[in-house]
C-alpha positions as CSV (number, residue, x, y, z in Angstrom):
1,X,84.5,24.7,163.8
2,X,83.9,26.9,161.1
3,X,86.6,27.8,158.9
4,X,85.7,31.6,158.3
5,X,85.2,32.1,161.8
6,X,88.9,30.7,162.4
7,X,89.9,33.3,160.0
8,X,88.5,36.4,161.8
9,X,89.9,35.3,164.7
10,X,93.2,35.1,163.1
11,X,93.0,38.6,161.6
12,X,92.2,40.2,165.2
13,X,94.8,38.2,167.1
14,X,97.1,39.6,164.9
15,X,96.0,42.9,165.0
16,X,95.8,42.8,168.9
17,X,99.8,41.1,168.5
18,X,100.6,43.8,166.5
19,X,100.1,46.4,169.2
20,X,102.0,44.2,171.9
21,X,104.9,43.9,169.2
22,X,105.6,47.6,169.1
23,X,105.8,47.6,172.7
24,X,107.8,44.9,172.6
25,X,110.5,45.9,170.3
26,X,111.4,49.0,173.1
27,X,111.8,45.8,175.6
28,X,114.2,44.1,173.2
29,X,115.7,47.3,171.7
30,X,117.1,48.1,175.2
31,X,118.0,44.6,176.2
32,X,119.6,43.6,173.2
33,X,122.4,46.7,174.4
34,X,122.6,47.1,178.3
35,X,120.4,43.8,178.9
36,X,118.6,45.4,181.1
37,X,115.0,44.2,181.4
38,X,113.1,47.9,181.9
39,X,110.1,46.7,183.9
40,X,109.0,50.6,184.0
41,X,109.0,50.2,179.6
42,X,104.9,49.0,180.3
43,X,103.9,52.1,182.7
44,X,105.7,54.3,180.3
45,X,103.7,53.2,177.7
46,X,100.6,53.9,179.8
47,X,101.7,57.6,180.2
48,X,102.1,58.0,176.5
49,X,98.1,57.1,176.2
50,X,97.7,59.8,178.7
51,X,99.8,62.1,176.9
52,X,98.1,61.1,173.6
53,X,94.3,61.1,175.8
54,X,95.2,64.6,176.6
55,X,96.2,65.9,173.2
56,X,93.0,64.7,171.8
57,X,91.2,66.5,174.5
58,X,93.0,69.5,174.2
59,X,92.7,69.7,170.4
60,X,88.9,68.9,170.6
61,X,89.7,65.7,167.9
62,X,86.8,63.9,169.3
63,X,84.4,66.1,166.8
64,X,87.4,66.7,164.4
65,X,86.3,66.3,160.6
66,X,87.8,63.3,158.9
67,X,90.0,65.7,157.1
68,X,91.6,67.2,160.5
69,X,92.3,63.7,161.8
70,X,94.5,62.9,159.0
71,X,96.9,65.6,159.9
72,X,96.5,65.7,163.2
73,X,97.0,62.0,164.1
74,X,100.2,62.1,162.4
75,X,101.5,64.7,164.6
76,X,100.3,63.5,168.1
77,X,102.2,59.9,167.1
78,X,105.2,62.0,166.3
79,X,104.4,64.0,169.8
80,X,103.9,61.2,171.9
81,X,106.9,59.7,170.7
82,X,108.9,62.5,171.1
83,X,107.4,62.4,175.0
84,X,108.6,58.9,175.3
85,X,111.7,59.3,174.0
86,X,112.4,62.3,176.5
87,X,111.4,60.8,179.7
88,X,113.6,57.4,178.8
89,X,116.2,59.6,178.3
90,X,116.4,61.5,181.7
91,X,115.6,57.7,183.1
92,X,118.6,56.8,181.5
93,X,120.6,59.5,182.6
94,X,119.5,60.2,186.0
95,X,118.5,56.9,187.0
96,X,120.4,54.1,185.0
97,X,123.5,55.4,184.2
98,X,124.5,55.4,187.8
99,X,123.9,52.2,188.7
100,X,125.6,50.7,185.2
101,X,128.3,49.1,187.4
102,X,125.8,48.1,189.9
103,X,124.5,44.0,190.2
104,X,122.1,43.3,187.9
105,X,119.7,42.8,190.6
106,X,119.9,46.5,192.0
107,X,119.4,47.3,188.7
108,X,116.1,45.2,188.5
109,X,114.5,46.6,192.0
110,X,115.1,50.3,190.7
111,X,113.5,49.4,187.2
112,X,110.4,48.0,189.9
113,X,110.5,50.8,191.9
114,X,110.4,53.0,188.8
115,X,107.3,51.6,187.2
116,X,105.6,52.4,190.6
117,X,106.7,56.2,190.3
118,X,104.9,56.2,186.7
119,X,101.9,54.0,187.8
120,X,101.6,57.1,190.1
121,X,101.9,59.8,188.3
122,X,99.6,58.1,186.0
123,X,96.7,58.0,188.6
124,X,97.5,61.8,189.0
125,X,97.2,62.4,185.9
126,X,94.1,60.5,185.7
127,X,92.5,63.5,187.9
128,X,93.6,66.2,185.2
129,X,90.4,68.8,185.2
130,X,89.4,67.6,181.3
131,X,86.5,66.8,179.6
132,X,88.3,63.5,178.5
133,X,89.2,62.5,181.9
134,X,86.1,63.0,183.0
135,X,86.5,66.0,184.8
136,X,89.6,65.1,187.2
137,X,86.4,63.3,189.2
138,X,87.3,59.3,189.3
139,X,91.3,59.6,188.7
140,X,91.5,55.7,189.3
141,X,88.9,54.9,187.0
142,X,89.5,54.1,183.6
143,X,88.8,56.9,180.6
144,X,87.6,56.7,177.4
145,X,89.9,56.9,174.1
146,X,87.6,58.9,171.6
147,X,87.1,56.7,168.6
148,X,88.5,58.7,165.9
149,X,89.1,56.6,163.5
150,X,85.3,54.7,164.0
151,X,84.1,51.4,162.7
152,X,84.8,51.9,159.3
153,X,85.5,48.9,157.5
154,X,87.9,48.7,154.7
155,X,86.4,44.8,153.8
156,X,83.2,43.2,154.9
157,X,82.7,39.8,152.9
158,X,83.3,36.5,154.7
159,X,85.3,37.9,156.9
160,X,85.6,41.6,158.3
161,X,88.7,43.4,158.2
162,X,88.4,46.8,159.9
163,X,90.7,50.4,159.3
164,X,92.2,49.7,162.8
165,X,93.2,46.6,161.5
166,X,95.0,48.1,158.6
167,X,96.0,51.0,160.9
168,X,98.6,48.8,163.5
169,X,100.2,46.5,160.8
170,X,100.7,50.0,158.5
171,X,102.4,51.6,162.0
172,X,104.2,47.8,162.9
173,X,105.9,46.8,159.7
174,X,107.5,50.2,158.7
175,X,108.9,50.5,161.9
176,X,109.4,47.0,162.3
177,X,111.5,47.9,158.5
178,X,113.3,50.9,159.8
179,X,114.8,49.5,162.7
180,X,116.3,46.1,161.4
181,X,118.2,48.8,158.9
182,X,119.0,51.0,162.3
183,X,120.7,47.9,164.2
184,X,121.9,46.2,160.6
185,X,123.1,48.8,158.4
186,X,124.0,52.2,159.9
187,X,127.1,52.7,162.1
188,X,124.9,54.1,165.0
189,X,123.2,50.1,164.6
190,X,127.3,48.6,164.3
191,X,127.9,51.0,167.8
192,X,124.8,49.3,169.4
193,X,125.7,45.7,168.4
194,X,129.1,46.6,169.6
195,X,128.1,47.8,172.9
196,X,126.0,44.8,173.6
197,X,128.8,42.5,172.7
198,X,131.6,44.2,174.8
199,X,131.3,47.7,176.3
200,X,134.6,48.0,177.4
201,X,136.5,47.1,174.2
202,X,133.6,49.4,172.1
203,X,134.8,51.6,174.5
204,X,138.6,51.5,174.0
205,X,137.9,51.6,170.1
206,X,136.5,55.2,170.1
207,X,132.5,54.4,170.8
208,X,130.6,56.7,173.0
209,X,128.9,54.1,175.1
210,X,127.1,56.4,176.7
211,X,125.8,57.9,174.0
212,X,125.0,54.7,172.3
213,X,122.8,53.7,175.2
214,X,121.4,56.8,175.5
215,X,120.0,56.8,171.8
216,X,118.9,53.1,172.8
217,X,116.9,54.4,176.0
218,X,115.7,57.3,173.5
219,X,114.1,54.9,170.8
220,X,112.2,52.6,173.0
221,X,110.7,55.4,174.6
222,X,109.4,56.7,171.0
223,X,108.3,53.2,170.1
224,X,106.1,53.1,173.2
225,X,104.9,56.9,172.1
226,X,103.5,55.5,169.4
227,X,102.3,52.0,170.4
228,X,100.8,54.1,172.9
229,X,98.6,56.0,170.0
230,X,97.7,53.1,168.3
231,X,96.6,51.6,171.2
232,X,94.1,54.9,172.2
233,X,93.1,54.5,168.4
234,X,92.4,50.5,168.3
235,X,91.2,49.9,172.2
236,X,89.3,53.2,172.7
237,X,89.8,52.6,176.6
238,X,93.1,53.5,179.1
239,X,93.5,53.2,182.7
240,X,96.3,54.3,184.7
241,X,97.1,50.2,186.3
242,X,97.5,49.0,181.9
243,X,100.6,49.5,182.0
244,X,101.6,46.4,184.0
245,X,99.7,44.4,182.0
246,X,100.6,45.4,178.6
247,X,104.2,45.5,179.8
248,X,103.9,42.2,181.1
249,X,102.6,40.6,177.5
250,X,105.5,42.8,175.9
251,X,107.7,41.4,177.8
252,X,106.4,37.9,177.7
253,X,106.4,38.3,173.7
254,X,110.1,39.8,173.4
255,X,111.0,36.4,175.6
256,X,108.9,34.0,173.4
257,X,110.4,35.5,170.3
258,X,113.9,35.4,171.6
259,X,115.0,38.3,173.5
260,X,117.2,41.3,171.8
261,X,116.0,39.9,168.3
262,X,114.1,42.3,166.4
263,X,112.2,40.1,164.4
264,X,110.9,37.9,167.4
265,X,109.4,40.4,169.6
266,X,106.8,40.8,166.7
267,X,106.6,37.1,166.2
268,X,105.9,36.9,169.7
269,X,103.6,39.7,170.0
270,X,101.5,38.0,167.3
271,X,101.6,34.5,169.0
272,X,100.4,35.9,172.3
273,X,97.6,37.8,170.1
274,X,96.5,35.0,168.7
275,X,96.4,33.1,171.5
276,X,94.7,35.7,173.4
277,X,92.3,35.9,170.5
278,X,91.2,32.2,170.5
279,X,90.8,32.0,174.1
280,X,88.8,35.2,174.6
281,X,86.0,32.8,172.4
282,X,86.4,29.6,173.7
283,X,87.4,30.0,176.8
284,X,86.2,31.9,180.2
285,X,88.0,34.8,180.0
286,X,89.6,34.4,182.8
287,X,91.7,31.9,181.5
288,X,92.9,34.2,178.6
289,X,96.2,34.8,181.1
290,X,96.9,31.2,181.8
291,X,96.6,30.4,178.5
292,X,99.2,32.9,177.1
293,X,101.4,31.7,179.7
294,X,100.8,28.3,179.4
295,X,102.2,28.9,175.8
296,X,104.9,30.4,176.8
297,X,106.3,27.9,179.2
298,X,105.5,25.2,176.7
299,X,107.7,26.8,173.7
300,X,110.5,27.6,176.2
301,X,110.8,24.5,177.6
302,X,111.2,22.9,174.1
303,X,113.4,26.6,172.8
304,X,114.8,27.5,175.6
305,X,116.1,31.0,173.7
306,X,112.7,31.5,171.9
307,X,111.2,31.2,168.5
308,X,114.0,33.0,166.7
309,X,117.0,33.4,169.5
310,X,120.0,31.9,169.3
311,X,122.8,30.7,172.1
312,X,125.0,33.0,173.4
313,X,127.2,33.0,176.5
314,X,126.4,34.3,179.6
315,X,128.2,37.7,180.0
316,X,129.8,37.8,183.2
């Protein structure tokens, strides 16, 4: 097998991981206070490609000057973040919030039921009368992402390394960065880890639980705003049935990496990329998904808590 080839694969299984890893970290942000595994977190971040899809259109980006793009990028991330943010935020309060006290397996159906709602309001969407969505014509059909940011390549020797690349780990590390110091070293991050711990004594200290979870809810959305932009950037294609998939290898990666740890949704989100990376070349494709899951029964039946969890006891 040659070596350099092993290489490039590397370099786009990680980029491809890097993507999963931002959706990931909204999975683990809002487990790791309410453990409450937000099935709908996927098809949220399929409406924030639509809402990024339809700011490209509605800018007219596709024929943007290099120049434009690098201001107006910038601002649809920050848009689309601000639109995930808002609708996990009015989840959280009118759907959630009520059911806090509810079995954890009412909890579960509604979070099901809810990514249905979005999967259909995503194939609405999807008939939007815009040149980007092809008119309004096929709604179910999948669009095209215009590729802004092109095939440039920022190094072509023995190995190819391409500004998408560059792009995801630029957007995944920062963030990756600012919310480790969120959770470990602001008091809003102390609130959160005490609300996951014990709600009820946070509580009788003087936290706003509801706030806290609230602001939780609020920053996963944002992280799957923007996950949802680099996505449209890097993949160039969105349909309005992604989201279960992409949620599903989030979710898969925020497990292998050890659920409500920071750290180990991106390690996870890079294993699965890797993995999904390797198979896609020497594999059928159709056994990309087998594979993925293959290594994910594998590491969990050796690390039951994933590659960087630790035990903890069962609340109850």
């Amino acid at each position: 097998m040659d070596g350099w080839l092993i290489l490039q694969l590397l370099i786009e299984g990680l980029s491809y991981g890097m993507i999963i890893a931002l959706i990931a970290l909204g999975y683990t942000m809002v487990y790791g206070v309410v453990e409450l595994i937000n099935f709908a977190h996927g098809d949220l971040f399929m409406l924030g490609c639509y809402a990024a899809l339809t700011l490209v259109g509605g800018l007219g980006l596709a024929t943007a000057t290099p120049a434009t793009l690098w201001w107006a990028l910038p601002l649809i991330a920050i848009a689309c973040a601000a639109f995930g943010a808002l609708i996990n935020l009015g989840v959280e309060r009118v759907v959630y919030r009520p059911l806090r006290g509810a079995p954890k397996v009412t909890v579960l159906v509604t979070a099901i039921g809810l990514s249905f709602v979005f999967i259909n309001l995503g194939l609405f969407w999807g008939g939007a009368p815009m040149e980007v969505f092809g008119g309004g014509r096929a709604p179910s059909s999948p669009k095209d992402f215009p590729n802004l940011i092109g095939d440039t390549t920022v190094y072509d020797g023995v190995v190819r390394i391409a500004l998408k690349d560059v792009l995801v780990v630029a957007v995944t590390v920062p963030l990756l960065i600012a919310l480790t110091w969120l959770v470990k070293g602001t008091s809003l991050g102390r609130a959160m880890r005490a609300v996951a711990q014990a709600p009820t004594a946070a509580r009788l200290m003087g936290v706003d639980v509801d706030r806290v979870i609230a602001i939780t809810f609020a920053v996963g959305g944002a992280l799957a705003g923007i996950a949802a932009v680099v996505y449209g950037l890097y993949i160039t294609s969105v349909s309005f049935d992604m989201g279960f998939r992409m949620g599903l290898y989030a979710f898969t990666a925020a497990v292998l990496g050890g659920i409500g740890n920071l750290p180990g949704a991106v390690l996870g989100g890079l294993v699965i990329g890797v993995a999904r990376s390797f198979s896609d070349v020497f594999l059928p494709t159709e056994w990309t998904n087998a594979i993925i899951f293959l290594v994910l029964i594998l590491l969990l039946v050796f690390r039951p808590t994933g590659l960087l969890g630790s035990t903890a006891r069962e609340k109850v």
